[in-house]
N, C-alpha and C positions, 0 to 999 in steps of 0.2 A: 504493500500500500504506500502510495506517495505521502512524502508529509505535509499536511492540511497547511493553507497559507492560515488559516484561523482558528483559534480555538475559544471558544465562546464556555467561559465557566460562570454559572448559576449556583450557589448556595442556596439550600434549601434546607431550613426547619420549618417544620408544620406548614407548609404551603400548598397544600392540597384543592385551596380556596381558589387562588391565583395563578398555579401553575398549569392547567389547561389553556387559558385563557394565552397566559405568553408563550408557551410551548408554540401553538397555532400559529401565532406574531413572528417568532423566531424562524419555522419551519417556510414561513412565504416568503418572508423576506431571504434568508440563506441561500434557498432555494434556484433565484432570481441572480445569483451573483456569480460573478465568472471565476469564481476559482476555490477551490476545494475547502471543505471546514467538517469541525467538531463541534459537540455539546457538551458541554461537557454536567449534569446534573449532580451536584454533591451533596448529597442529605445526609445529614447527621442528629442523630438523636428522636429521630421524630417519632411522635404517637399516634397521629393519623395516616392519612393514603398516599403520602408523595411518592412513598416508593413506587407503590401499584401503580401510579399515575404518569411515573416516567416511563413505567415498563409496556404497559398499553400505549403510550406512542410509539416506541422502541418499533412495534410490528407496521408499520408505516414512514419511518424516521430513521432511516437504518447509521445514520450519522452522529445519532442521540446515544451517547453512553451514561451509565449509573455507577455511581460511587457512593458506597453507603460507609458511613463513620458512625460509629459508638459512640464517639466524642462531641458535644456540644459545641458552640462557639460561632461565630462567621468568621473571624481571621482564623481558627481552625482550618472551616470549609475552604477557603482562599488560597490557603497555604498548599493544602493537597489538593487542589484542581489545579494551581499553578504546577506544582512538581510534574505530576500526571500528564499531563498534557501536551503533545506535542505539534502545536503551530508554532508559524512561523512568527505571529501576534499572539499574544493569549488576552484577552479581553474578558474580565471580572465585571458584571452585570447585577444589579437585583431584578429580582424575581417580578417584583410590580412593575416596571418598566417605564417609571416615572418619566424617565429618558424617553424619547420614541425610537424604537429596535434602529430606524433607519438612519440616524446619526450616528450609528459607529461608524460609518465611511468616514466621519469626520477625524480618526483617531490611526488614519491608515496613507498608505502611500496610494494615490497622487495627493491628497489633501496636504499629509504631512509628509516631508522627506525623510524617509529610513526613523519613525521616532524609535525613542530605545524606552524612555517613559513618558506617557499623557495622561494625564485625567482631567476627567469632566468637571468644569467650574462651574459652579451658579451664581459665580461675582464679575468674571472679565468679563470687558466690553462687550456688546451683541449677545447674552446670557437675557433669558426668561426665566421668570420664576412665575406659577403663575398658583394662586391657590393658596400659600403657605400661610398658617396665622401669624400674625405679628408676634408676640412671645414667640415661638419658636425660630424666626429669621433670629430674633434679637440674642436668645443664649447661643445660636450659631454664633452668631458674629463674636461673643462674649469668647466662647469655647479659642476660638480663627482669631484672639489675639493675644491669646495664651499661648499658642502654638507657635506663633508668631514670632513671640516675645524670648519664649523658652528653646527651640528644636528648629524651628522651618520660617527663618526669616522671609518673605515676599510673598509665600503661596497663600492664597486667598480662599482657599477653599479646598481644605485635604479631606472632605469625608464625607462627598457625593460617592458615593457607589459603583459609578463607574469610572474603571481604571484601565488604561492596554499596557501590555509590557512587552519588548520583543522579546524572544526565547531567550538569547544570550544575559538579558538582563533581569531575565524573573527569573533563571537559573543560578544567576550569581547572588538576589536579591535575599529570593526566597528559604533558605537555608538558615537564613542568620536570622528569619523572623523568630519573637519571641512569643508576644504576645498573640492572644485568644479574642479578648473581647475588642470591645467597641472601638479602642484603640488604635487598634491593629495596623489603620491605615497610616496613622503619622507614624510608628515605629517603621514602616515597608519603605513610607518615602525620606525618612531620614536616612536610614540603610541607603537607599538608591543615591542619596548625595553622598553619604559618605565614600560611597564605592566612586564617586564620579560623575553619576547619568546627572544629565541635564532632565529635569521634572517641567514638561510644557503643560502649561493648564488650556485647555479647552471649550467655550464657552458653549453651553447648552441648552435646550429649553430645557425645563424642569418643571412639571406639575407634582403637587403634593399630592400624596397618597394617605388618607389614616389609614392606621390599622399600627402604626409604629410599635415594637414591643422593645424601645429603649423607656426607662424610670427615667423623667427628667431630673429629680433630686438623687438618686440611689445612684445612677448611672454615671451620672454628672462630677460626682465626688470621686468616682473608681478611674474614671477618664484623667482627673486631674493628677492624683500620685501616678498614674503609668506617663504621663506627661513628663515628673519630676526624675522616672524609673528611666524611660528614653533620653531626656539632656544626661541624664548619668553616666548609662552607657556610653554615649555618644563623646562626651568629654573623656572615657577612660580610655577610646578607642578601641572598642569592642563589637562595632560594627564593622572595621575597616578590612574586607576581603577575609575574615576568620571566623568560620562558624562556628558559633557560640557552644 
């Protein structure tokens, strides 16, 4: 089998709700495109049907693979679909598709020349946000000046959901991740600076989706010490090319 230019990974807890619905999204759009891809479905933990639900497309999707984890987490699920996976891009997705499927071009060559890493912005220029309640833009921003201030000088926006990496760089990235929860994303792109890659941000539409299973208070205080855990590393030189 040739190696896929794309690999399209999906974490999924309890998504049984929403994942037919993008499955369908994902499988027309793919479909339509001139060059080879993967699915790549990673569930982990779950208690209802996602499994079942990747598996009934699987008989019509024949490009749709299942990765089931024991383990909890979405920088869990992200970590092993990026390993896993072998395109030439590997592009990290949520499941609600807040994104429209069809802006990933935007994250790919011709758009972008050769990126190594891109993610999706809801702050640069030409960015839509369209939906979101006021409290929630604002602990964003609150969150996006902590990061700022502590780990990832300039980026405006590290923890939209979607992320692409070329192989080379989510192979050297991914190894050194540490982190599990909500965090996940500034430790991945801290790593990616430390190792070198330039982090291009992306600008997106972005409709809000509820259904969120972050605790804005519980969540929020666990995000900030891995904040403090990240500058730590990062200052001891523990992300530089040595897997942890």
């Amino acid at each position: 089998m040739s190696t896929p230019y794309l690999s399209l990974i999906l974490p999924a807890h309890n998504e049984a709700e929403r994942l037919p619905k993008s499955l369908k999204q994902v499988q027309e759009y793919l479909s339509i495109q001139p060059y080879d891809y993967e699915v790549l479905v990673i569930e982990n933990a779950s208690s209802d049907e996602t499994g079942r639900i990747v598996e009934e497309f699987q008989q019509d999707f024949p490009q749709l693979k299942l990765i089931r984890l024991e383990q909890g987490g979405k920088g869990n699920a992200i970590r092993a679909g990026m390993l896993a996976a072998k395109g030439e891009y590997r592009f990290m997705a949520d499941v609600d598709f807040s994104m429209p499927v069809d802006e990933i071009s935007k994250f790919l060559p011709p758009k972008l020349e050769e990126p190594q890493v891109a993610i999706a912005s809801r702050e640069q220029q030409g960015a839509q946000r369209i939906g979101e309640p006021f409290y929630r833009h604002l602990i964003g921003r609150v969150f996006n000046a902590l990061v700022q201030t502590l780990v990832l000088p300039g980026l405006q926006d590290t923890q939209c959901g979607f992320k692409c990496f070329s192989a080379a760089a989510a192979e050297e990235i991914f190894p050194n991740q540490t982190l599990e929860g909500w965090s996940f994303d500034v430790e991945v792109l801290t790593i990616a600076r430390q190792l070198g890659y330039e982090v291009l941000e992306v600008p997106v539409t972005w409709t809000f989706q509820p259904g969120s299973r972050m605790s804005i208070f519980k969540d929020s205080w666990k995000m900030f010490k891995d904040l403090l855990l990240i500058r730590s590393n990062k200052r001891k030189g523990a992300y530089r090319g040595k897997t942890l």
